[in-house]
C-alpha positions in Angstrom: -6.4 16.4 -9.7 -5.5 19.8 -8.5 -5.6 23.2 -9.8 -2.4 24.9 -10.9 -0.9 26.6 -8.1 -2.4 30.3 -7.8 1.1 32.0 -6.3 0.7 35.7 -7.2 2.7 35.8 -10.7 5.7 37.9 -11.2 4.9 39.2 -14.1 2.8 39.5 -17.2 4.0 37.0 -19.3 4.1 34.5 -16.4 0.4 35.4 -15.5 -1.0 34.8 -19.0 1.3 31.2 -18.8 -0.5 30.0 -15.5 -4.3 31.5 -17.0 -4.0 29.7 -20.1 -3.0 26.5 -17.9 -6.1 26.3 -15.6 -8.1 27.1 -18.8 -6.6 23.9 -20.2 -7.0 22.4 -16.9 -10.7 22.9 -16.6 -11.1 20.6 -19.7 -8.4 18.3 -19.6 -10.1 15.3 -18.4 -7.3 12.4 -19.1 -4.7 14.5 -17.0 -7.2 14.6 -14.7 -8.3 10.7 -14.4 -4.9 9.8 -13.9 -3.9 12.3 -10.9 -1.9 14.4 -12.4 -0.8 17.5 -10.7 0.6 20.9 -12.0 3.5 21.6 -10.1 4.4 24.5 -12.3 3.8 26.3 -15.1 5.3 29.6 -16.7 6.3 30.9 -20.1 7.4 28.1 -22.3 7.7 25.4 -19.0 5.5 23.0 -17.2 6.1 20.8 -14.4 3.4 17.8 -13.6 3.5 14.8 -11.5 1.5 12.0 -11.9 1.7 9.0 -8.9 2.2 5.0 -10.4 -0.9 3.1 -9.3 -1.4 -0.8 -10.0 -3.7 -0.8 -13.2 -0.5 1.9 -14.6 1.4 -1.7 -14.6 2.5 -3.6 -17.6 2.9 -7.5 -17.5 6.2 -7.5 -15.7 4.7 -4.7 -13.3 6.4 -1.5 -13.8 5.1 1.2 -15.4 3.5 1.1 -18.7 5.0 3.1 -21.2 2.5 4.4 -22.5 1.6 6.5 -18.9 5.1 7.7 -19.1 4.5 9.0 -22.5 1.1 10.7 -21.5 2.8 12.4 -18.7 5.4 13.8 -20.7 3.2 14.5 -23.7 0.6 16.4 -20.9 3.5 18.8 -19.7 4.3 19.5 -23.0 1.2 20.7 -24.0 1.0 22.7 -20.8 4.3 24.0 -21.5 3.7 24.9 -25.4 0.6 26.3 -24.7 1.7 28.5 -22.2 2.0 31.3 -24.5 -1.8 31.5 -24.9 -1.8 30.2 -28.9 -3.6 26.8 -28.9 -1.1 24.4 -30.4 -1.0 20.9 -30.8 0.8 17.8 -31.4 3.1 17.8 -34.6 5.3 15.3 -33.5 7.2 13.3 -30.5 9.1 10.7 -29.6 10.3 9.0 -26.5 13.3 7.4 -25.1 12.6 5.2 -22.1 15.7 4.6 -19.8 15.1 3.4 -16.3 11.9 1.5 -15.3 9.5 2.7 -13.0 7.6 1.1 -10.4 3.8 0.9 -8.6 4.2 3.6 -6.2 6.9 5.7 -8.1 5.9 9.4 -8.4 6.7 10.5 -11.9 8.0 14.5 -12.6 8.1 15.5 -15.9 9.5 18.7 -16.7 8.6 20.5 -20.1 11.2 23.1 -21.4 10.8 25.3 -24.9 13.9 24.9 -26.9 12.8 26.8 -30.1 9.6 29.0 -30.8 8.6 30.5 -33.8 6.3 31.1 -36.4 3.8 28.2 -36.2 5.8 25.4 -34.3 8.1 24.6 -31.6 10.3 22.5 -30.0 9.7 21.4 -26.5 12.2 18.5 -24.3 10.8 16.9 -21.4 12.8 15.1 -18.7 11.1 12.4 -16.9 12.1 11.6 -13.0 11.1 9.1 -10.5 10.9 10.2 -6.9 14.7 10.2 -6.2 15.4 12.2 -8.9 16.8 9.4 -11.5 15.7 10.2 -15.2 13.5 7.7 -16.4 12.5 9.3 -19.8 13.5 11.7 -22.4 10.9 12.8 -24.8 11.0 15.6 -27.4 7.7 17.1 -28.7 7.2 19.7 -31.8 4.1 22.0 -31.9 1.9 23.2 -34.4 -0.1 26.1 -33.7 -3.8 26.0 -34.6 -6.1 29.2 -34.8 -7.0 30.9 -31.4 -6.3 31.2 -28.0 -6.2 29.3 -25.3 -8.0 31.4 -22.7 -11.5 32.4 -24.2 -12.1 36.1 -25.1 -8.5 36.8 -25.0 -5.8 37.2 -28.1 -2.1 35.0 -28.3 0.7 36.2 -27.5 2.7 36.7 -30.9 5.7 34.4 -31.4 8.7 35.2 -31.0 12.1 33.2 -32.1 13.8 31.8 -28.4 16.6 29.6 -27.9 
């Protein structure tokens, strides 16, 4: 439930990525209800951690899958969106490989892999507290018209790798 961090940005492109993230911030309310925390956030990245609590807990108490999906699926949208051109969900999948527990604090870690045109292509590694990878999820974006920061313009796309 906190603010992305405000350390002083090193430069232009990484400014815009951490204004267009507390803009989504301010109105993301389901990131928010579950405690999840921006660790990090710069062009075409996102880092958020979200604590396990006991109603997070399936029928053989670990962690549903479903919160292990909204994680990822919350830092990549903070990571795709990062470029200041709303985009949304075209796609994703996950692959869940270690279970996690009440009391685990979950790190997922959005990277871009491709960008350009309209869409994207964003991995997201999910860790427990010790560092073990619990999930693997892959995300494509769709842009939609606008930006994410009122009043301002995108920035254009640009083909990355």
């Amino acid at each position: 439930m906190e603010k992305p961090s405000s350390v002083a940005p090193s430069d232009d492109a990484t400014a815009l990525a951490r204004a267009a993230a507390e803009a989504m911030w301010s109105t993301d309310r389901a990131s928010q209800a579950l405690g999840m925390q921006i660790l990090e956030v710069a062009p075409g990245l996102a880092r958020i951690s979200m604590k396990i609590r006991p109603d997070m807990t399936n029928g053989h108490g670990m962690c549903h899958g479903g919160y292990m999906f909204l994680l990822a699926d919350s830092a990549f949208a903070f990571a795709c969106n990062s470029h200041n051109q709303k985009m949304v969900a075209a796609g994703a999948e996950i692959h869940f490989l270690a279970p996690a527990q009440e009391g685990d604090t979950l790190t997922a870690e959005g990277r871009e892999q491709h960008r350009a045109g309209r869409s994207g292509l964003y991995d997201v590694r999910v860790t427990d507290q010790i560092g073990r990878t619990v999930a693997l999820f892959r995300g494509k974006s769709a842009a939609i018209s606008g930006a994410v920061i009122p009043g301002t313009d995108p920035a254009p796309s640009k083909a990355s790798s």
